[in-house]
C-alpha positions in Angstrom: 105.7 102.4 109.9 105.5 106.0 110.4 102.6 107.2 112.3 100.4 111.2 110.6 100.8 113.9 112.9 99.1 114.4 116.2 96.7 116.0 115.6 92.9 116.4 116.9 92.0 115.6 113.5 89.1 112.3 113.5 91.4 109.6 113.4 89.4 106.8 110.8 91.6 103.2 109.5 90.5 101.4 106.1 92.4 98.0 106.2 92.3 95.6 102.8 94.6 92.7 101.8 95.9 94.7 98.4 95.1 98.0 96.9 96.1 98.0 93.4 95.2 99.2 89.9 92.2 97.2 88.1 90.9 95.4 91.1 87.2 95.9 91.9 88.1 95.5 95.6 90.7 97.6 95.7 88.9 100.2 94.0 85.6 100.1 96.3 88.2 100.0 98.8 89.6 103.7 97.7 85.4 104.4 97.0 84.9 103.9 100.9 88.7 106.1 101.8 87.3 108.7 100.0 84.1 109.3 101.4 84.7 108.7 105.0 87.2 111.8 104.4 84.8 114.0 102.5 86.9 113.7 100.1 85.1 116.2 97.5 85.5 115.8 93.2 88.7 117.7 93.7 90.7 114.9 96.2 90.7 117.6 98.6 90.3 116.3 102.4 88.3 118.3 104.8 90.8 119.4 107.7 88.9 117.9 110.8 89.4 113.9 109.2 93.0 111.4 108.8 92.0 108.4 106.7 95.1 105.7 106.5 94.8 102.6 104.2 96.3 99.9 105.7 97.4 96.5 102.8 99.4 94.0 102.5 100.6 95.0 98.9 99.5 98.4 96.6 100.7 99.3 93.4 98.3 102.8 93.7 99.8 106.5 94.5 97.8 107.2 97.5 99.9 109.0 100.3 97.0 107.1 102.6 98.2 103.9 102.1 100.6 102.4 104.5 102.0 99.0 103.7 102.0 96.7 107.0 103.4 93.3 106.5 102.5 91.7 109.4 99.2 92.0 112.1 101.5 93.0 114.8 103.1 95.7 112.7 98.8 97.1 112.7 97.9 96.8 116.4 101.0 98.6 117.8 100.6 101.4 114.7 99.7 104.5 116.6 96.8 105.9 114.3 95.5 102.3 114.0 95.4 102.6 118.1 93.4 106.2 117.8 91.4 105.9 115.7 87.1 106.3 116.4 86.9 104.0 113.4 88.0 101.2 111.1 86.9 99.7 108.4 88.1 96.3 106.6 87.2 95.0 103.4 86.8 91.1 103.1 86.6 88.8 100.1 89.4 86.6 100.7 91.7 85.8 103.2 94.3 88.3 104.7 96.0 88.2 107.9 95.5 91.9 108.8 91.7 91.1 109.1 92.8 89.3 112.5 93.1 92.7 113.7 89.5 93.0 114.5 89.7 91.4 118.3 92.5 93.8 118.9 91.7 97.4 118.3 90.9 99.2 121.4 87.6 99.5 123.6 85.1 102.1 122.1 86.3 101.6 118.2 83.6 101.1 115.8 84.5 98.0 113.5 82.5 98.3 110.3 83.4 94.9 107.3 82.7 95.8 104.0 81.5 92.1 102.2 82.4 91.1 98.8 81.5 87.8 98.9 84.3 84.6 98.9 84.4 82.6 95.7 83.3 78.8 96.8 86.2 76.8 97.0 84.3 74.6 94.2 84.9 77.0 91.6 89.0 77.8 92.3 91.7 75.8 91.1 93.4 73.2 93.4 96.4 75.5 94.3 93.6 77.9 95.5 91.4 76.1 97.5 93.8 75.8 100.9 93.2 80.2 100.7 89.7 79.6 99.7 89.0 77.8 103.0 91.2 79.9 104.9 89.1 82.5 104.3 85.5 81.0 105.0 87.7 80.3 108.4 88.5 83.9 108.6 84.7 85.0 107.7 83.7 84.2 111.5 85.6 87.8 112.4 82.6 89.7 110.7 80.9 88.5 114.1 83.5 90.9 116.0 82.0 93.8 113.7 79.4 96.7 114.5 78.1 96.4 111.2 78.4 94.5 108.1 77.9 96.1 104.6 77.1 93.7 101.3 77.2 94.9 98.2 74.1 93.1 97.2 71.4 91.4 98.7 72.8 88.1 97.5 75.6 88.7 100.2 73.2 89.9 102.4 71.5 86.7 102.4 74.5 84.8 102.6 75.5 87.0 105.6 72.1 85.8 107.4 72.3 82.2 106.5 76.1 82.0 108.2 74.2 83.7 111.1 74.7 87.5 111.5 72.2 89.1 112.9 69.7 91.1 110.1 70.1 94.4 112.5 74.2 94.1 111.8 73.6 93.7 108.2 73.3 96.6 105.7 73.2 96.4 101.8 75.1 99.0 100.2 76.2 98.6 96.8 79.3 100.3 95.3 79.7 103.6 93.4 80.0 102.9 89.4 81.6 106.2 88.3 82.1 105.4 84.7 80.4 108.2 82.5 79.4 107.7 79.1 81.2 110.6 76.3 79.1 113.4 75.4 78.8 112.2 71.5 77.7 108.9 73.1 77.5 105.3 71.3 77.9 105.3 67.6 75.3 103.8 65.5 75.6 100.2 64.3 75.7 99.0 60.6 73.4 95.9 60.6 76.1 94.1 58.4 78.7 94.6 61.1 80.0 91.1 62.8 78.7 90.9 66.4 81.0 92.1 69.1 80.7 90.3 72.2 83.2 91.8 75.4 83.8 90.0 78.8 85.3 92.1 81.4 87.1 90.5 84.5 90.1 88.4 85.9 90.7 85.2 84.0 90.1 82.6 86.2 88.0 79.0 86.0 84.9 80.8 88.4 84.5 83.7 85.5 83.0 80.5 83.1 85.1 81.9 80.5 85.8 78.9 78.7 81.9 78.3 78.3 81.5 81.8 76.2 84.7 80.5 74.4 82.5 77.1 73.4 79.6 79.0 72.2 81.6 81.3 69.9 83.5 78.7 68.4 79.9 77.0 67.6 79.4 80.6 66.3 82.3 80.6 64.4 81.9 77.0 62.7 78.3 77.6 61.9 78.9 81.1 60.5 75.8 81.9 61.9 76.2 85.0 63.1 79.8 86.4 62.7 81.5 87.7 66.1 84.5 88.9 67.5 85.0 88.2 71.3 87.2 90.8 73.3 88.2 89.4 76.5 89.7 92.6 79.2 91.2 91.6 82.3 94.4 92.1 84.5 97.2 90.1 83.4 98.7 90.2 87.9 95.0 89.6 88.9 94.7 86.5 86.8 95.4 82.8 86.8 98.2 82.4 84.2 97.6 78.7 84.1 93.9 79.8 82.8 95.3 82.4 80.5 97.4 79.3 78.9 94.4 77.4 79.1 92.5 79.9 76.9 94.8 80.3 74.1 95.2 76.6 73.9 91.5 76.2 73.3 91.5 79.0 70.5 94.3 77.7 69.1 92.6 73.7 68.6 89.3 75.5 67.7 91.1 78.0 64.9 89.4 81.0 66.6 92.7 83.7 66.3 91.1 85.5 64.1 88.2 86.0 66.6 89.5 86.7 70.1 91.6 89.9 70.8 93.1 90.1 74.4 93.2 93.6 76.5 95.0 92.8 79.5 95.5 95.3 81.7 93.4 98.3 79.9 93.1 101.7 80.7 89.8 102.6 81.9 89.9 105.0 78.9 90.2 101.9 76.7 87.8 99.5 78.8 85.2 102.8 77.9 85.7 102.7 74.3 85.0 98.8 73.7 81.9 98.8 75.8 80.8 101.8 73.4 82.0 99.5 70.8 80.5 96.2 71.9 76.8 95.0 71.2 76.9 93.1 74.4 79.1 92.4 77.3 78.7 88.7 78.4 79.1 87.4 81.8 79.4 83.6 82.0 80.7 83.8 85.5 79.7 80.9 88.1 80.1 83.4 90.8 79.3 86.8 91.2 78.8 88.9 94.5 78.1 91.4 92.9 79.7 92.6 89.2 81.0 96.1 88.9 81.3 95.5 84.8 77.3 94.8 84.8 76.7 98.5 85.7 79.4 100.0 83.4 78.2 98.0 80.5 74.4 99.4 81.1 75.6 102.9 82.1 77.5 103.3 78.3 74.3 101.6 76.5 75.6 98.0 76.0 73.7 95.1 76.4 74.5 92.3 79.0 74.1 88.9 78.6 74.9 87.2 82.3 74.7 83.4 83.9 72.0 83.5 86.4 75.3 82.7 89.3 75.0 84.8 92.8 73.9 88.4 92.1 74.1 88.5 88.6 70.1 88.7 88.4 70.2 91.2 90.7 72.8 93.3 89.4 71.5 93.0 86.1 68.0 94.8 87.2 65.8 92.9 84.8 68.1 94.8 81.9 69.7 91.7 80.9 69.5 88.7 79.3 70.4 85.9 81.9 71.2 81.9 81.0 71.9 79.0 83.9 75.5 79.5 84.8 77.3 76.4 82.4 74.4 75.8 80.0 77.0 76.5 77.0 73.5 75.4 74.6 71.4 78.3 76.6 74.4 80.5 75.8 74.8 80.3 71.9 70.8 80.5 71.9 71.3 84.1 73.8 74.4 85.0 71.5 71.4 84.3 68.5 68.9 85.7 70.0 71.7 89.3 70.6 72.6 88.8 66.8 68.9 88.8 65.4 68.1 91.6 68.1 70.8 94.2 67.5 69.9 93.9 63.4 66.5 95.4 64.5 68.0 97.5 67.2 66.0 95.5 69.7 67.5 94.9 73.2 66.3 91.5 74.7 66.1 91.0 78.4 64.4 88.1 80.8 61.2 90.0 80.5 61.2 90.3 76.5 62.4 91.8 73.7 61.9 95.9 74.0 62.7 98.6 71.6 66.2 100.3 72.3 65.1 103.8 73.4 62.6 102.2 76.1 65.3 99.9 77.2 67.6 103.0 77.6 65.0 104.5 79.6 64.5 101.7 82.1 68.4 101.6 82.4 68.6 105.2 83.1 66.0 105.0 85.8 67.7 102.3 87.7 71.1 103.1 87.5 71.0 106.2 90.3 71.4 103.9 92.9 74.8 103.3 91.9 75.7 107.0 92.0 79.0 107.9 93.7 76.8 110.6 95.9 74.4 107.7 97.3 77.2 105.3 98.1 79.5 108.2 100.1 75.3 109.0 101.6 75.0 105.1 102.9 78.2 104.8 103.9 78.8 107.8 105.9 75.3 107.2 107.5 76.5 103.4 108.9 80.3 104.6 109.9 80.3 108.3 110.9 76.6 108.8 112.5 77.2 109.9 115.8 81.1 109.4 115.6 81.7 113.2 116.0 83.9 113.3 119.1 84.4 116.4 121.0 88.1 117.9 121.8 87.8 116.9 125.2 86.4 113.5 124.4 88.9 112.8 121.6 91.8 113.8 124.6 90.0 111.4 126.7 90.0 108.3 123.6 93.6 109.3 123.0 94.8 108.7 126.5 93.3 105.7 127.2 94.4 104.3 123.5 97.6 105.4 124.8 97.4 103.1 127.8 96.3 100.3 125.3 99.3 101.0 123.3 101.2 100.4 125.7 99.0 97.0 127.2 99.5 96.0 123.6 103.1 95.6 123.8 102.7 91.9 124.7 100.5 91.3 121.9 103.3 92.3 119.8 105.8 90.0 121.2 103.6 87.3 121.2 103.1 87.9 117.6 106.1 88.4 116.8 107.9 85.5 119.0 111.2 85.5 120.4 113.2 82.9 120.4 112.2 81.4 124.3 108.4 81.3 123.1 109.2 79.7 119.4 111.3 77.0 121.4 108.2 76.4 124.0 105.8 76.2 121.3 107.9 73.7 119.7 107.6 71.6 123.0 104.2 71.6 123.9 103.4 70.2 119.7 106.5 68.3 119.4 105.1 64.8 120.0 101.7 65.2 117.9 101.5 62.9 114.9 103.3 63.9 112.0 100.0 65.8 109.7 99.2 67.8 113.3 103.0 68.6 113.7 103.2 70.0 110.0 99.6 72.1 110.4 101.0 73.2 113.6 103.8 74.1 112.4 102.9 76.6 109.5 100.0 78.2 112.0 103.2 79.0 114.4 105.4 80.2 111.7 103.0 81.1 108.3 100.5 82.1 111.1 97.6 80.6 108.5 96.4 77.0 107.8 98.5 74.5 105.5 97.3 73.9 102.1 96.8 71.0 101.0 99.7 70.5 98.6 102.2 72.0 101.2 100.5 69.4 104.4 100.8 66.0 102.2 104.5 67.3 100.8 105.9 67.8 104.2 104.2 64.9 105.9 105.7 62.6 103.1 109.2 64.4 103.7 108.6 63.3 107.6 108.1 59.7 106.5 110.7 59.5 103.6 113.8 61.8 104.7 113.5 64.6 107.3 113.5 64.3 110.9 111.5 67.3 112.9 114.4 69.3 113.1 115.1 69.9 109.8 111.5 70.2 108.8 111.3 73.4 111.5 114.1 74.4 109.6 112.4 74.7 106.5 109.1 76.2 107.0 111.0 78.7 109.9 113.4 79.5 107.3 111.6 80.4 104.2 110.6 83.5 102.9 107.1 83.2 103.9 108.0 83.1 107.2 110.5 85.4 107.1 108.1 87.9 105.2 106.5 87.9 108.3 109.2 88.6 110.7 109.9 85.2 112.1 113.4 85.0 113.9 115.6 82.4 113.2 118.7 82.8 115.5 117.3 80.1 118.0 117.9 77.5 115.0 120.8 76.1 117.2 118.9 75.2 120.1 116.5 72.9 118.4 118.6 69.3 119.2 118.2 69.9 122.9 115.0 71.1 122.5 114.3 67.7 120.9 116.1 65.8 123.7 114.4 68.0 126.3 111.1 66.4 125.1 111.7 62.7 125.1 114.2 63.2 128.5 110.5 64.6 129.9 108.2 62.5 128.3 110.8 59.3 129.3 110.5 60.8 133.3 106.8 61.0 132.9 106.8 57.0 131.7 109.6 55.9 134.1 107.5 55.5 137.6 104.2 53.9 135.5 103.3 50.2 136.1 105.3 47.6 133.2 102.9 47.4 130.7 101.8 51.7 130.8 105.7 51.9 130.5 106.0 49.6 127.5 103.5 51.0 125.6 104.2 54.5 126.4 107.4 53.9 124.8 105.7 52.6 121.7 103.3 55.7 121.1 106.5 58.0 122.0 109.2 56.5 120.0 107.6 54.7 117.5 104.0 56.7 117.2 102.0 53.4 117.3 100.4 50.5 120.0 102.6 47.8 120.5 102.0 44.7 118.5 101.5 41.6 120.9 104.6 39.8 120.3 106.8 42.9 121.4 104.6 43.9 124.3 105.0 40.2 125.3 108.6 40.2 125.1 109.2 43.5 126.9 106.8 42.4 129.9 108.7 39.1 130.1 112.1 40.8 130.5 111.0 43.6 132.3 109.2 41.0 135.1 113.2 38.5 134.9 114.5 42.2 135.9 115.9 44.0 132.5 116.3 47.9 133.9 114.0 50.0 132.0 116.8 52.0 130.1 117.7 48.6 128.1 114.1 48.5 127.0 114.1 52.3 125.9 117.7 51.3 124.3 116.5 48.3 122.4 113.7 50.3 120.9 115.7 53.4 119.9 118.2 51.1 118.0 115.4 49.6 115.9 115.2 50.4 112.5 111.6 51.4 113.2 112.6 54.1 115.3 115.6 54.8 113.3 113.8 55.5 110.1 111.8 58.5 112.1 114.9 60.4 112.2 114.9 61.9 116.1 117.8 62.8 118.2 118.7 60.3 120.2 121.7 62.2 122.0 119.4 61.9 125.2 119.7 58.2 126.1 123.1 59.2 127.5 121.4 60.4 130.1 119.0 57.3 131.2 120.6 55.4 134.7 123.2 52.8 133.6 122.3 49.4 131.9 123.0 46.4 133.7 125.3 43.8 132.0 122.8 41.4 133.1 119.9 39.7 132.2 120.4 40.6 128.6 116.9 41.8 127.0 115.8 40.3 123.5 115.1 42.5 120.9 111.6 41.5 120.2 111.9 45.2 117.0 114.3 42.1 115.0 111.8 39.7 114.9 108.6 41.5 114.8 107.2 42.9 111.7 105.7 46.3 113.3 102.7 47.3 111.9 102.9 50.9 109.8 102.6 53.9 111.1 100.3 56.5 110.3 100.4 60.1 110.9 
């Protein structure tokens, strides 16, 4: 990664999981680069500030942004390590967020909140992030300050148990301007026009507004067109298919237009067009398209989900979030409205020019000047450093740099520390070996689909081996640096346990040697029957290594696949007595992981 210039420049870092086009995120993210740098309407920087955007993945042209694939690839990054401040934004999980417990002594940490969709509203292939990121929420607790972008976050910020003091509302900059000629009038024949704005996912309730139009559209009562914007990457393409399935059954083609992936010049000209933008969503932390609807004079109908009231003003029209009834009575209640060019809200209907009043006295707060105000005022007041202390922070970053090294190696193992992790989980059962195993090599939690797949390929055909082998080995892992070259080592790694764990159980009285050997070789207590039989042969004299011998070669321990290239090495059998192999006659319980 390169590093800027050295410069005496205020060093600040902004650190996101993606940066890219049509992302409200991403582009709140840019909001906050921007006005940390004084960045004024021209893009010009002031000379005295170096803003760098740390992600994961961008598809925007910033020269700020650095990709950095991996948390050790941050730390060690020398501007990172200099600078007064830094600045993450969280709303799902990303590794690079880690980062907060590492940057030096004397850094101001700052999290910008937008909120984490409840695991109850994703699909299944989701949820194993969804979690990993309510996980990854405890890191706001390493933060200076915390910033919501409503007080619906803010109150979720309290209940998980920041401190109010850390806390500090400060909703985004909406920067969309209405055209001077402004909205064109509406013919009271025209078919209602109904817009949703967002990613296309089961948590944005879109299949609810779908229901109520097509009751619309059977009843004929009123006539509407639905125009549904959203980014095509940003989206769940199962849902997509799920949408155009349902309009194809309900025969509602001639009533849904797609815009995926529109301009923001386009996005502009169907809110001027629309009568109402309708938000259905079970979740909102907030709702960027709320405020551009009501800055270009459209109505909103919203779901009364998360901040949606809150965002909304009062200006809207709200429903309970899934009421698809409550929704169709709005949509009617829009239709007969509009024809009298009425605007209905919670409160009641209100003439159109008093409702554009009220709108344009509450939409300042969303103002691009008030956002850069609140946010310089939590991250740069009293960050001013002096030349001398700035020389002083450098140095001693410096010397972190450099303490840091370890960090790095530690994140990014080499192949002596991969091999002694592998030891010290080795023997777990087989679900804490695979979560184990993708913390040490995915260096997040297993989802659920990925845990019960590799478990059931521990009980059905892999050994351990060649299940490291897989989850080391993919791209995931090697997306994230993970050396491989130690690959070959694993089989006397393997050996190396049991010879140990064997040594451990040799010296222990019969029956703490027996079952030892059970929960070691064949991950379960013995049954009676074999415990009996082992004592018995173990008291007439049978050397310990036949007992270890007899339960290797039973097609219990067998089927679980482990090297057994290490009994070589156990003392030499007697010929004599001959031990019975109570694993042929016993039906062993089965094992769980």
């Amino acid at each position: 990664m390169s590093n800027f210039n050295r410069s005496n420049k205020l060093r600040i870092s902004v650190v996101a999981g993606i940066v890219v086009q049509r992302d409200a995120i991403s582009n709140i993210c840019l909001q906050s680069a921007n006005a940390l740098a004084g960045r004024d309407t021209h893009g010009q920087d002031p000379m005295d500030v170096a803003v760098k955007i740390y992600a994961l993945a961008a598809d925007v042209l910033d020269p700020r942004i650095a990709l950095t694939a991996t948390l050790a690839e941050l730390v060690v990054d020398e501007h990172f390590l200099e600078s007064a401040l830094v600045v993450y934004h969280f709303g799902s999980y990303f590794p690079l967020f880690d980062s907060i417990h590492l940057v030096p002594h004397g850094t101001r940490t700052v999290v910008c909140y937008h909120g984490i969709t409840p695991a109850a509203f994703v699909p299944p292939s989701q949820k194993g992030a969804t979690e990993r990121a309510c996980q990854q929420a405890v890191n706001m607790f390493a933060a200076d300050r915390v910033l919501a972008d409503s007080e619906y976050l803010a109150a979720e910020l309290r209940e998980l148990g920041l401190a109010p003091s850390r806390i500090v509302h400060v909703p985004p900059a909406v920067e969309l301007a209405p055209p001077p000629e402004g909205r064109a009038a509406r013919r009271p024949e025209e078919p209602l026009r109904l817009v949703f704005i967002g990613r296309l996912v089961p948590s944005k309730g879109i299949m609810d507004l779908l229901a109520a139009l097509a009751t619309l559209v059977q009843t004929g009562q009123p006539q509407a067109t639905l125009h549904l914007i959203g980014s095509e990457p940003m989206s769940n393409p199962g849902h997509i298919a799920q949408i155009r399935e349902f309009i194809a059954t309900h025969e509602l083609g001639a009533h849904v237009v797609f815009h995926l992936d529109a301009s923001a010049e386009e996005l502009t000209q169907q809110l001027l067009a629309a009568d109402a933008l309708v938000i259905p969503s079970y979740h909102e932390g907030f709702c960027v398209p709320v405020v551009e609807a009501l800055t270009l004079g459209c109505r909103v109908i919203a779901s009364n989900a998360g901040a949606l009231p809150e965002t909304c003003g009062g200006l809207a029209r709200t429903f309970p979030a899934g009421n698809v009834a409550e929704l169709t009575s709005c949509l009617h209640e829009l239709a007969a409205a509009c024809a009298q060019g009425l605007c209905v809200t919670d409160a009641g209907t209100m003439a159109g020019a008093d409702w554009a009043a009220r709108v344009a006295d509450y939409l300042p707060r969303f103002s691009r000047a008030r956002f850069n105000d609140q946010l310089r005022a939590v991250c740069l007041t009293d960050l001013a450093q002096s030349d001398a202390t700035r020389q002083r922070l450098s140095a001693a970053r410096r010397q972190t740099l450099r303490s840091l090294s370890h960090v790095a190696a530690t994140l990014q193992l080499s192949a002596s520390d991969y091999l002694s992790c592998l030891k010290d989980i080795w023997l777990q059962p087989k679900r804490q070996f695979v979560a184990d195993l993708y913390e040490l090599f995915l260096n997040r939690l297993a989802d659920r689909d990925g845990l019960m797949r590799h478990v059931t390929a521990l009980d059905q055909t892999l050994g351990r081996t060649d299940l490291v082998q897989i989850i080391a080995g993919s791209p995931e892992a090697q997306l994230k640096g993970v050396d491989t070259a130690w690959f070959a080592e694993l089989k006397d790694l393997e050996s190396q346990v049991y010879r140990a764990k064997i040594a451990e159980l040799w010296d222990q009285p019969a029956e703490a040697f027996v079952r030892g050997l059970y929960a070691l070789l064949l991950q379960r207590a013995p049954d009676p029957e074999g415990l009996r039989s082992f004592l018995e042969s173990l008291e007439k004299g049978t050397d310990r290594s036949q007992v270890v011998r007899v339960i290797v070669a039973s097609e219990e321990a067998q089927a679980r696949r482990f090297d057994r290239s290490w009994i070589e090495s156990l003392p030499a059998v007697p010929v004599t007595p001959v031990v019975p192999d109570p694993m042929a006659t016993t039906e062993a319980p089965n094992a769980t992981a």
